[in-house]
TIDRENGU-574156 format. One record per residue (C-alpha): y, z, x; residue in three letters. Coordinates in steps of 0.1 Angstrom, whole numbers, padded with zeros to 4 digits, always signed. Layout:
# TIDRENGU-574156
YZXALA...
***
This chain:
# TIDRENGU-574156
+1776+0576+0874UNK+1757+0607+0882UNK+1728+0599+0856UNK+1715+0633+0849UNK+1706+0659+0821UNK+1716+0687+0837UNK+1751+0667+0857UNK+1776+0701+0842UNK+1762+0726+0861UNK+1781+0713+0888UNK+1810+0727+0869UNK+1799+0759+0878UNK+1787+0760+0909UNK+1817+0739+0923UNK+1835+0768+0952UNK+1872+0758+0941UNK+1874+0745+0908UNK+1877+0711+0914UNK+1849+0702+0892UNK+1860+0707+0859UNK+1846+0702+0822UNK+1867+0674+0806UNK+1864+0682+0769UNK+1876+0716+0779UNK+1902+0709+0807UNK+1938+0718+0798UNK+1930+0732+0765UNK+1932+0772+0771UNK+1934+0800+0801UNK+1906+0818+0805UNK+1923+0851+0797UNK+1929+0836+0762UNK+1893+0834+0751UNK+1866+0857+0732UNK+1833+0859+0748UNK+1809+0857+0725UNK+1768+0862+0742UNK+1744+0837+0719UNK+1713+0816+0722UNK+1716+0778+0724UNK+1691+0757+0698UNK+1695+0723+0712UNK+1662+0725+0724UNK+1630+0749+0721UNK+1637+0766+0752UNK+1663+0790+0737UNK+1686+0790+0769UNK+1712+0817+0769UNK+1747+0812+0766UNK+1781+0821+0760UNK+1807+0809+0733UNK+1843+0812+0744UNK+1862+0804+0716UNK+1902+0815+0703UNK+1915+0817+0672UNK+1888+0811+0658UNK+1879+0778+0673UNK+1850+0770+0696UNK+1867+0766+0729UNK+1836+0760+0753UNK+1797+0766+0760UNK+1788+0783+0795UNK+1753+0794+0807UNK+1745+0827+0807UNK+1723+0846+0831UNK+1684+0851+0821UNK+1660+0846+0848UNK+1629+0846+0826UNK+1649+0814+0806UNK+1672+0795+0821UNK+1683+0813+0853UNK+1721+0803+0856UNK+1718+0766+0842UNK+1719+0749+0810UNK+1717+0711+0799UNK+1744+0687+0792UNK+1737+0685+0754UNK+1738+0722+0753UNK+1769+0722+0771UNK+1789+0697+0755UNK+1775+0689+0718UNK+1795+0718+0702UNK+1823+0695+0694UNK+1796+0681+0669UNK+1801+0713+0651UNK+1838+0699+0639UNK+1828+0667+0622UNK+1806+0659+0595UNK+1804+0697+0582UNK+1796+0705+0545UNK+1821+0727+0538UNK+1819+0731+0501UNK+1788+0727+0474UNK+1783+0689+0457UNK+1765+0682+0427UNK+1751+0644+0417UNK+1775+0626+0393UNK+1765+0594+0377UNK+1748+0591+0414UNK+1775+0600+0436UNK+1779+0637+0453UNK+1812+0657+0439UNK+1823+0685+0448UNK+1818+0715+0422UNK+1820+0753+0428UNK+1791+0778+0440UNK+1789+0792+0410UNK+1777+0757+0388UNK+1757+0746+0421UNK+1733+0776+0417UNK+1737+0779+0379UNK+1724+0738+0374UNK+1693+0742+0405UNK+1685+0782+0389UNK+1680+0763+0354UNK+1662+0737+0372UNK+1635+0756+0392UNK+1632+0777+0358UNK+1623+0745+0341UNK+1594+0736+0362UNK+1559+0757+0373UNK+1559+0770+0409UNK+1536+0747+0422UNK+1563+0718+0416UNK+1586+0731+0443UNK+1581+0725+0476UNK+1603+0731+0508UNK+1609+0713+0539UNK+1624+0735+0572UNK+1641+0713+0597UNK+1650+0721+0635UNK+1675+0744+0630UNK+1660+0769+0604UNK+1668+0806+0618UNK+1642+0832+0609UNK+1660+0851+0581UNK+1664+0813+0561UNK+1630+0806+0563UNK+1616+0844+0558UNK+1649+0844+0522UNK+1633+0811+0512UNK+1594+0821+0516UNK+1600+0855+0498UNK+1618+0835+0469UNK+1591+0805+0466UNK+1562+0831+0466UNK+1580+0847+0437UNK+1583+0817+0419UNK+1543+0810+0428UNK+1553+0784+0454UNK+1534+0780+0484UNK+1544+0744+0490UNK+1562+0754+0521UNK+1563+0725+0550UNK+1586+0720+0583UNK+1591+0686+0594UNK+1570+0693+0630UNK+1533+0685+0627UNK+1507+0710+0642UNK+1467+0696+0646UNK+1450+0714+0617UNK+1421+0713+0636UNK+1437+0745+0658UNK+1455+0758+0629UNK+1486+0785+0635UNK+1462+0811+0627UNK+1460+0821+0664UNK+1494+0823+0681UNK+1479+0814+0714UNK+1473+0778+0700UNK+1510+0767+0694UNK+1532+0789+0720UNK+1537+0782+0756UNK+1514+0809+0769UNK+1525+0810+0805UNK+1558+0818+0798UNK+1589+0797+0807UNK+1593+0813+0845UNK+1554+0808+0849UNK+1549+0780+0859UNK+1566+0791+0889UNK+1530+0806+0899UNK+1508+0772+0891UNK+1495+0754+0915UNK+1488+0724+0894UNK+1503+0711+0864UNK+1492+0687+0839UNK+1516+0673+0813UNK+1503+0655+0781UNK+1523+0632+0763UNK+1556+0647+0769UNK+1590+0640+0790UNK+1602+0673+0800UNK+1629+0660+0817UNK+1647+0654+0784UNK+1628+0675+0759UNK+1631+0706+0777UNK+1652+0698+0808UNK+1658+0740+0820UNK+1615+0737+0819UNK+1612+0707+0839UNK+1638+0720+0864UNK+1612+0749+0871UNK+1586+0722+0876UNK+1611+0705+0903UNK+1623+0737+0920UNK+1580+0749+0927UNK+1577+0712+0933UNK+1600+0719+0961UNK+1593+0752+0978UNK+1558+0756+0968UNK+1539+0723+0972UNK+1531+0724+0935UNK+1508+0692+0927UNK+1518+0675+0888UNK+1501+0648+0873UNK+1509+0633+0836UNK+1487+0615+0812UNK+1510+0592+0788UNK+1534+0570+0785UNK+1543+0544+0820UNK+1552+0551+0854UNK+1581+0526+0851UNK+1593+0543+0822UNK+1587+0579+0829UNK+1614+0592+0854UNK+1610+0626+0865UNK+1629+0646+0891UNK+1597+0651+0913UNK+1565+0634+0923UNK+1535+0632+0902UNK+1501+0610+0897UNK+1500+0591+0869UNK+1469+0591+0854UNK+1469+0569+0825UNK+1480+0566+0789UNK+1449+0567+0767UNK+1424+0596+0757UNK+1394+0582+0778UNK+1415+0600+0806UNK+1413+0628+0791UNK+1377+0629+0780UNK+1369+0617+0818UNK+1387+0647+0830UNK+1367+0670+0807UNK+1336+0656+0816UNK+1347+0658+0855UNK+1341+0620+0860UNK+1382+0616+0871UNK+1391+0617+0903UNK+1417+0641+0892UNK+1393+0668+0882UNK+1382+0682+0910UNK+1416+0687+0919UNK+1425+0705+0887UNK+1389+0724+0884UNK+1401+0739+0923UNK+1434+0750+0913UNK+1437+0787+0918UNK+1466+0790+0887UNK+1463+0757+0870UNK+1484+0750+0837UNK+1482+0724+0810UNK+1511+0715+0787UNK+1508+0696+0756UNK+1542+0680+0740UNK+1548+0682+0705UNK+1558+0646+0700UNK+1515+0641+0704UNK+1508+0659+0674UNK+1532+0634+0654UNK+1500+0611+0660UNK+1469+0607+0633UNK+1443+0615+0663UNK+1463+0647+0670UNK+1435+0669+0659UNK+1415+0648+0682UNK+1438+0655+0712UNK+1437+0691+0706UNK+1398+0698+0707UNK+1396+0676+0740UNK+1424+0698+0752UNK+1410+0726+0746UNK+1376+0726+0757UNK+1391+0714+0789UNK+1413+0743+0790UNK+1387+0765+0782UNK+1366+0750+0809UNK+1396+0757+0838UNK+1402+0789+0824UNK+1360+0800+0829UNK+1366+0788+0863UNK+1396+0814+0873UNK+1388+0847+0893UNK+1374+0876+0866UNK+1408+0893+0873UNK+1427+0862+0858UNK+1409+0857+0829UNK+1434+0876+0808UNK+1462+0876+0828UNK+1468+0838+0833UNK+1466+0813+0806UNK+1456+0774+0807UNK+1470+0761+0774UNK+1505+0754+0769UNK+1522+0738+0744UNK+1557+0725+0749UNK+1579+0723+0715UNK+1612+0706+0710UNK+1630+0723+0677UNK+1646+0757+0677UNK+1627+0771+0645UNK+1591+0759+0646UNK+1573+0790+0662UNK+1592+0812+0640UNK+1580+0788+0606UNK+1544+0789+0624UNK+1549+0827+0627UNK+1562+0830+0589UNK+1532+0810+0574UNK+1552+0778+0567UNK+1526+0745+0568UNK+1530+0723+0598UNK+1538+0688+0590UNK+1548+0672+0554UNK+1514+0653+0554UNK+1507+0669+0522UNK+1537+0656+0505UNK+1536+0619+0522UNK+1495+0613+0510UNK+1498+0635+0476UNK+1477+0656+0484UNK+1502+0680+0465UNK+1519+0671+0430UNK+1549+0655+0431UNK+1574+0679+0434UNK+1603+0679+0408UNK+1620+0706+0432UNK+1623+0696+0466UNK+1646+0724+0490UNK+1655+0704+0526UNK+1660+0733+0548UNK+1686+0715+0574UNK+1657+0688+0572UNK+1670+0652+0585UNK+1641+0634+0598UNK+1643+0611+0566UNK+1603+0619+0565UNK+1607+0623+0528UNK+1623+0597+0502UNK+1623+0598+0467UNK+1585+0576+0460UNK+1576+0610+0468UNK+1594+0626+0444UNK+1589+0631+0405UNK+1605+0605+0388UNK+1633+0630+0380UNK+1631+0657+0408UNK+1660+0672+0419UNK+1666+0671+0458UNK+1688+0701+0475UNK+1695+0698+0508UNK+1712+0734+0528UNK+1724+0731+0554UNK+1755+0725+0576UNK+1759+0689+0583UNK+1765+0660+0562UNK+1737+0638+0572UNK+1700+0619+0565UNK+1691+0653+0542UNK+1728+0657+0523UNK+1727+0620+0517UNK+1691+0622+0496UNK+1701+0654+0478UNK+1710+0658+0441UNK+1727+0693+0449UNK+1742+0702+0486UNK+1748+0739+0499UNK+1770+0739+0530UNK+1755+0765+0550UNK+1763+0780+0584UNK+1756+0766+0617UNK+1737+0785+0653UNK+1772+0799+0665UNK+1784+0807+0630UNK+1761+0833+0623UNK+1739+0862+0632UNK+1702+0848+0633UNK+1669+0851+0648UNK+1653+0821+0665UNK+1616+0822+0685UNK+1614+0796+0714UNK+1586+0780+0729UNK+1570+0808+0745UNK+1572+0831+0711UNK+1603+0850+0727UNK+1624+0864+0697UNK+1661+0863+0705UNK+1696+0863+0681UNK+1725+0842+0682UNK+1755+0858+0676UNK+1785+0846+0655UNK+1811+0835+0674UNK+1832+0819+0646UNK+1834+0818+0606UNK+1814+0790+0587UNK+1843+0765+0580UNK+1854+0763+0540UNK+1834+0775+0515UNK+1803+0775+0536UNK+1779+0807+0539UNK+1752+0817+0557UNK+1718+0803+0548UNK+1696+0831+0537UNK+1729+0847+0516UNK+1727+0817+0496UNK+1690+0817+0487UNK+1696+0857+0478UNK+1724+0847+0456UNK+1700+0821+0440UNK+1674+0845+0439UNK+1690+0868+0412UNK+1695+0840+0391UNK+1665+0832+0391UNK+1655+0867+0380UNK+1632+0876+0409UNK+1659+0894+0432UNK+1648+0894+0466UNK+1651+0932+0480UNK+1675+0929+0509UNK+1715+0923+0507UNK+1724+0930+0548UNK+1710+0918+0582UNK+1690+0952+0586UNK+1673+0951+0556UNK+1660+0911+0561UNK+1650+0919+0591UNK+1631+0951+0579UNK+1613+0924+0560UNK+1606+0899+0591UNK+1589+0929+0610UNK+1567+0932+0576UNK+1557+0899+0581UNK+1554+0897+0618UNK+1570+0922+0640UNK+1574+0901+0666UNK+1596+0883+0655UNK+1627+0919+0655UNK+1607+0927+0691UNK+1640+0910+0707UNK+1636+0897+0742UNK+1601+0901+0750UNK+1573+0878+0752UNK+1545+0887+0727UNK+1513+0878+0746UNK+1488+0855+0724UNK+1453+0861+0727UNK+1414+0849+0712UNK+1419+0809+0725UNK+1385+0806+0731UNK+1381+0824+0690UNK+1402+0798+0677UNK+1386+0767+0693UNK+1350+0782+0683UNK+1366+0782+0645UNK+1380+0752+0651UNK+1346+0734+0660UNK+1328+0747+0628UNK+1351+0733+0601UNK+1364+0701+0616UNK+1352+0670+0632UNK+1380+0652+0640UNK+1379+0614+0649UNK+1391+0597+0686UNK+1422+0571+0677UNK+1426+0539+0697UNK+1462+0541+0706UNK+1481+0549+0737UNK+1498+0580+0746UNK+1533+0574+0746UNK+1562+0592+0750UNK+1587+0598+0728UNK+1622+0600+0752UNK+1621+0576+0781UNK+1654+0575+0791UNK+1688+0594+0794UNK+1704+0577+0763UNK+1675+0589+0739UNK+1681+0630+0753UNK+1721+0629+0743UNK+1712+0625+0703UNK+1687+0638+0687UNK+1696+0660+0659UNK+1725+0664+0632UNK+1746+0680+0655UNK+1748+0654+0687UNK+1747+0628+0659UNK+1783+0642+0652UNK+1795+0648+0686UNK+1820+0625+0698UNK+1810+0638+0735UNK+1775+0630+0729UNK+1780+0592+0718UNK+1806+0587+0749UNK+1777+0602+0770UNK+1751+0576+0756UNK+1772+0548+0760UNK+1780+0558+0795UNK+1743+0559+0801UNK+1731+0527+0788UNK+1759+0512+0813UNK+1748+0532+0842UNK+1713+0521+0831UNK+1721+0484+0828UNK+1738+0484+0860UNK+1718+0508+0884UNK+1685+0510+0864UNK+1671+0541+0852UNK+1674+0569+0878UNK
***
């Protein structure tokens, strides 16, 4: 078995066709299909892509050319999950009955949950925005929960607070995706890029290869930790860390000499109780590299990355939304007797949490851990289904494109929180695309400033901040890492949960793995 993330490209770059994609193969001519240009949300990477679909049916995913993304390539999950897209979907709104969902129409869905959020003060609602959010759901739902004097918003990712998401520069990669292609030395913490963000950690390979580039990783094991290039492991507990800040590690002289060197911090570390920990030791060290560059550098290269894995957190970071559900999980909050899961399905949340009797909604597009919870479900549309505005990794704004109709009764996410706006008597002021989006660029213009890469700025203003209003504590556990092998990259969300594809490809690579070990 050819046991690799990225094994479909060969589809494209095979000369004669021989190599062909197998869900696809014999199923329509070329000719036949409408080509639709969108943005894939498998990942935080935002790769470009192309939905060919006919009668309105979603044929097959290609890559599409974007050299400051993902070149000409795209991963096997972004390839080949879309038949997820045909099972599982909500395609009409359910209502609790004697404790089992039933179906009901649009109309007594929004009637019951308006009466509902009338019934109870703002400040016992909260929301929860999972992976998938677009922009416009989360900008429809903020606009409606201020109204209502909420400002219990939450996404399911955790962000330090010791940072905060006041400063931009602290939660985006700041490099860029192509820029790593100019560092000389890389430093990964706590992350697996091969299967978190597999188009990034094929940059790291190709200026592995043609320009020497020295990487070195702190977390997780060696044996475990299969990458498509060399690197030093350095260890997988913060004394490494704190001995490469203090320049006691053999690695930091190395690092300190680097001309262009870059540190990335995963996501999956801030799911840790020492996360704020982690991110001051990170940051003075990338503060001290970054003193150390050439005075022309200084603002033109940047030292701190951060490497996310969901589609929608810089955007919610962007929008004001609260990182992390902490809040909700240590009460720190009242009990909310309103609880909106915005495509949330981490199953963070269960119903101790709750009010005794709070009414759970969960919209989204997939029957799964959120729908399952929820008192009252709103089928909503997914990434190909609809015109929306994601922000990946790097704080690049960029719109999918609809390629086919939300199936059934379905509708687009931030039409349904409108509609439930009005009867809730606090209309939210836009009814088309252009107008919600008038409203983003209020908020934060970069997010309608499509295609380019806002630069973030004042890391060093942030960290001073930081270190007068928090003394975080050091945590005794290891650094792991969250996906070690090829089986764990294939499902990961609601969507790859439901893909038939995706489960044939995990079974196929716990085999291969059982047979040939991990590759």
């Amino acid at each position: 078995m050819f046991q690799s993330e990225l094994s479909g490209n060969v589809i494209d770059i095979c000369p004669v066709g021989a190599l062909t994609s197998k869900p696809y193969a014999f199923t329509a001519r070329p000719w036949e299909v409408r080509r639709v240009e969108t943005v894939d949300v498998m990942d935080a990477l935002g790769s470009n892509i192309v939905l060919n679909t006919r009668a309105g049916d979603l044929m097959r995913i290609v890559p599409r050319d974007n050299d400051a993304i993902n070149e000409s390539w795209i991963s096997d999950k972004t390839r080949f999950a879309y038949d997820g897209l045909k099972y599982q979907r909500l395609t009409q709104p359910f209502m609790s009955v004697e404790g089992s969902l039933k179906k009901t129409s649009w109309e007594d869905a929004l009637t019951f949950l308006s009466n509902e959020m009338a019934s109870v003060d703002g400040n016992d609602m909260a929301v929860v925005a999972g992976g998938f959010a677009c922009a416009e759901s989360l900008t429809a739902m903020k606009d409606l929960m201020n109204r209502l004097g909420c400002e219990n918003l939450f996404t399911e990712e955790r962000f330090p607070l010791y940072s905060g998401t006041d400063f931009r520069s602290q939660y985006v990669l700041n490099t860029g995706i192509a820029g790593v292609e100019e560092a000389d030395a890389v430093l990964l913490i706590g992350t697996n890029p091969r299967y978190e963000a597999p188009l990034f950690n094929a940059r790291i390979r190709k200026c592995f290869i043609h320009n020497d580039l020295n990487v070195a990783v702190v977390g997780g094991s060696k044996e475990h930790l299969k990458l498509t290039y060399d690197y030093d492991h350095l260890g997988d507990s913060m004394t490494v860390l704190e001995q490469i800040l203090a320049g006691t590690h053999p690695y930091a002289k190395r690092l300190e000499s680097a001309k262009k060197p870059l540190v990335v911090l995963g996501s999956g570390l801030f799911d840790r109780k020492d996360s704020d920990y982690i991110m001051k030791v990170v940051t003075q060290l990338c503060l001290k590299l970054q003193h150390k560059l050439p005075q022309q550098q200084h603002h033109s290269w940047k030292v701190f990355n951060v490497l996310h894995r969901v589609a929608s957190q810089v955007a919610a970071l962007d929008l004001g939304y609260k990182p992390g559900v902490d809040a909700l999980l240590e009460g720190r909050i009242a009990k909310p007797k309103v609880l909106f899961l915005l495509g949330a399905d981490k199953k963070l949340i269960d119903r101790q949490h709750l009010d005794k009797k709070g009414v759970v909604v969960y919209l989204g597009h997939h029957g799964d851990a959120g729908a399952s919870m929820s008192d009252v479900v709103l089928p909503g549309a997914a990434y190909t289904e609809k015109n929306a505005t994601y922000v990946n990794t790097e704080g690049r704004a960029q719109q999918t494109r609809q390629g086919i109709t939300p199936p059934g009764n379905a509708r687009e996410d931030w039409h349904i929180v409108r509609a439930l706006s009005q009867l809730c008597g606090v209309k939210l002021p836009y009814d088309d695309l252009r107008s919600i989006r008038a409203r983003m660029t209020e908020i934060a213009p970069n997010l309608t400033r499509y295609g380019s890469m806002e630069q973030a700025n004042y890391f060093s203003q942030a960290h001073k901040t930081a270190e007068k209003l928090f003394n975080p504590q050091k945590g005794n556990e290891k650094i792991e890492i969250g996906q070690k092998k090829l089986a764990d990259f294939y499902v990961t969300d609601c969507i790859t949960r439901a893909s038939p594809t995706m489960a044939k490809c995990v079974k196929a690579a716990s085999e291969a793995q059982s047979k040939f070990g991990q590759q």
